[in-house]
C-alpha positions in Angstrom: -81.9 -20.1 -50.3 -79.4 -23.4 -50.1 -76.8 -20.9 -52.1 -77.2 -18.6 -49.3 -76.8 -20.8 -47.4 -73.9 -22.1 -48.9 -72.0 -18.7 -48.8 -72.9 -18.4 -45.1 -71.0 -21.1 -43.8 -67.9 -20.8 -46.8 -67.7 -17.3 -45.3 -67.7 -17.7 -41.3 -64.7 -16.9 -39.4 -63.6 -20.7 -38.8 -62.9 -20.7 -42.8 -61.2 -17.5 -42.5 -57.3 -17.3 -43.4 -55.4 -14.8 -42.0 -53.0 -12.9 -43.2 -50.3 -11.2 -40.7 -48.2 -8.4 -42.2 -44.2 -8.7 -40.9 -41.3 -6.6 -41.9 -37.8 -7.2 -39.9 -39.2 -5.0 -37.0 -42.7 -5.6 -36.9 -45.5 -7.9 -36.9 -49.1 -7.6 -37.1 -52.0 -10.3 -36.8 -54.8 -7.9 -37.0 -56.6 -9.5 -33.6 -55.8 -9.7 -30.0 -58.2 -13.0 -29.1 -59.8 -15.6 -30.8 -62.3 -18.6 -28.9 -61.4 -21.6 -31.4 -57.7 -22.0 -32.0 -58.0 -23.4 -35.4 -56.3 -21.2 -36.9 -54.8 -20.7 -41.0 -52.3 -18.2 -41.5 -50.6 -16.8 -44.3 -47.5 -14.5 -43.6 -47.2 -11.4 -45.7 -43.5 -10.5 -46.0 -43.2 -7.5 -48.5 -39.9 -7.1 -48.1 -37.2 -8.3 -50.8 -35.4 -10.3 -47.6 -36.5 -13.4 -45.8 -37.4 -12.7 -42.4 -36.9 -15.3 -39.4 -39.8 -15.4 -36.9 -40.8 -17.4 -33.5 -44.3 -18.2 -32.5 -45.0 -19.4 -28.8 -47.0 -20.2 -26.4 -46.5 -17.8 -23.6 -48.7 -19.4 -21.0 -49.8 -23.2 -21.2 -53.6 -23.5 -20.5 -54.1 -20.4 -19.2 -54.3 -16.6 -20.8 -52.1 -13.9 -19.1 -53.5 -11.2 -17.7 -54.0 -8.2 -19.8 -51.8 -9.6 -22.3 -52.3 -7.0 -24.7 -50.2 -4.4 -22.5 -47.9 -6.8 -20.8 -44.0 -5.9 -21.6 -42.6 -9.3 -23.1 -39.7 -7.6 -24.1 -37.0 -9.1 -21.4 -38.2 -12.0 -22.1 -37.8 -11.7 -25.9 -34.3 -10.4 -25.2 -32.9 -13.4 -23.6 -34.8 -15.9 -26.5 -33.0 -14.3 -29.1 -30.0 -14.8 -27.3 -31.0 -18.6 -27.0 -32.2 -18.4 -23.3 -36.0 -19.3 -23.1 -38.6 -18.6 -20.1 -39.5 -21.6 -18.7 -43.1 -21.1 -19.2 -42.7 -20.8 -22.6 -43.5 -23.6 -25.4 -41.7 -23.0 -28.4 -44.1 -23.5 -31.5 -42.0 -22.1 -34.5 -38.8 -21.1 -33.7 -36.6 -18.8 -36.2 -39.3 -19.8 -39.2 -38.1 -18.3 -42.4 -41.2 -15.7 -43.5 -40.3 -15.7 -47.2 -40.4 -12.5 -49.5 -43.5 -12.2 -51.5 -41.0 -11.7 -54.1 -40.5 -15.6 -54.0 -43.2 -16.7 -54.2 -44.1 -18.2 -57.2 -47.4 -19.8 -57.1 -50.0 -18.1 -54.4 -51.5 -21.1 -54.3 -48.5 -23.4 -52.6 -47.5 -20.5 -50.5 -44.6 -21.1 -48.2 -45.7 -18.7 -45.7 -48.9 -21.1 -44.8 -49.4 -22.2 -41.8 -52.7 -23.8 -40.2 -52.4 -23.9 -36.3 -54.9 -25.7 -34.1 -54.1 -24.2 -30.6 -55.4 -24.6 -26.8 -56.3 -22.1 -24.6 -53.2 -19.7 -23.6 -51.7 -16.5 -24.9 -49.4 -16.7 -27.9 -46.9 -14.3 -29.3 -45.2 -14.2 -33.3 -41.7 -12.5 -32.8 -39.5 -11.2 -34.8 -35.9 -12.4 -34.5 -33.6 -10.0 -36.4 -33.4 -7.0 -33.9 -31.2 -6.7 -31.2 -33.7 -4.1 -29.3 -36.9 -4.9 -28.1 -40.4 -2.7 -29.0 -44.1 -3.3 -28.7 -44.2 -3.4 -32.8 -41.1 -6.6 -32.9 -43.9 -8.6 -31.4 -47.8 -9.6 -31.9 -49.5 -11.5 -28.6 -53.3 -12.9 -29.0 -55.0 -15.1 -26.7 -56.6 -18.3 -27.9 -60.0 -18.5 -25.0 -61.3 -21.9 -25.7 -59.8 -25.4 -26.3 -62.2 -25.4 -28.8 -59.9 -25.7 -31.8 -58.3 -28.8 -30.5 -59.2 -32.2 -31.2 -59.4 -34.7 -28.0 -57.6 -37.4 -28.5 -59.4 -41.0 -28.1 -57.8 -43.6 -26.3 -57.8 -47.1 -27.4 
């Protein structure tokens, strides 16, 4: 039973690591919402070329409205060209995703990152293109502040 148990809770979704797929024109998380924002990622890149990515917070404490269909794409256009929306927060910006090729120990992976996000609705982007489609970018929204610790004053 305690072995059970055990796997239960190794095995829920707050242990979970993710593992987003990118190539130099697309990205792909493989959800479009999560409550808790603590979030571990590890990049897949199966390409034999670095590729740069962006991660940002498109809204700040609140989720956009039917995210999942909203056209980003002007705005993506003007932050590769250096000009960013004003209600954006810049998480990562132009992140080297390394080749798998690279990477020589799977258990120091380069392409790890653990996020612990508030509410909002986030986007990964690929950098490289000078175009703009649906598949150059990812969005999710993060629905709780659940994955962020409060900080203690003192």
């Amino acid at each position: 039973m305690i072995i059970l148990f055990l796997f239960i809770l190794a095995c829920s979704d707050e242990n979970k690591i993710y593992e987003p797929v990118v190539t130099e024109n697309s990205i792909d998380f493989g959800f479009e919402s999560k409550e808790n924002g603590k979030l571990v990622m590890i990049y897949r890149n199966n390409t034999s070329q670095n590729i740069p990515m962006s991660f940002v917070m498109a809204s700040v404490n609140k989720l956009i409205d039917d995210s999942q269909n909203y056209d980003f794409c002007p705005d993506i256009i003007n932050f590769r060209k250096g000009i960013v929306n004003p209600d954006w927060f810049v998480v990562n910006f132009n992140h080297p995703i390394v080749s798998e090729n690279s990477v020589e120990n799977q258990n120091d992976h380069p392409n790890l990152i653990s996020y612990s996000l508030p509410i909002g609705t986030y986007l990964a982007v690929t950098m490289n293109p000078e175009d703009c489609n649906k598949d150059q970018y990812d969005v999710f929204d993060i629905t709780t502040n659940d994955g962020v610790q409060p900080v203690s004053g003192g």
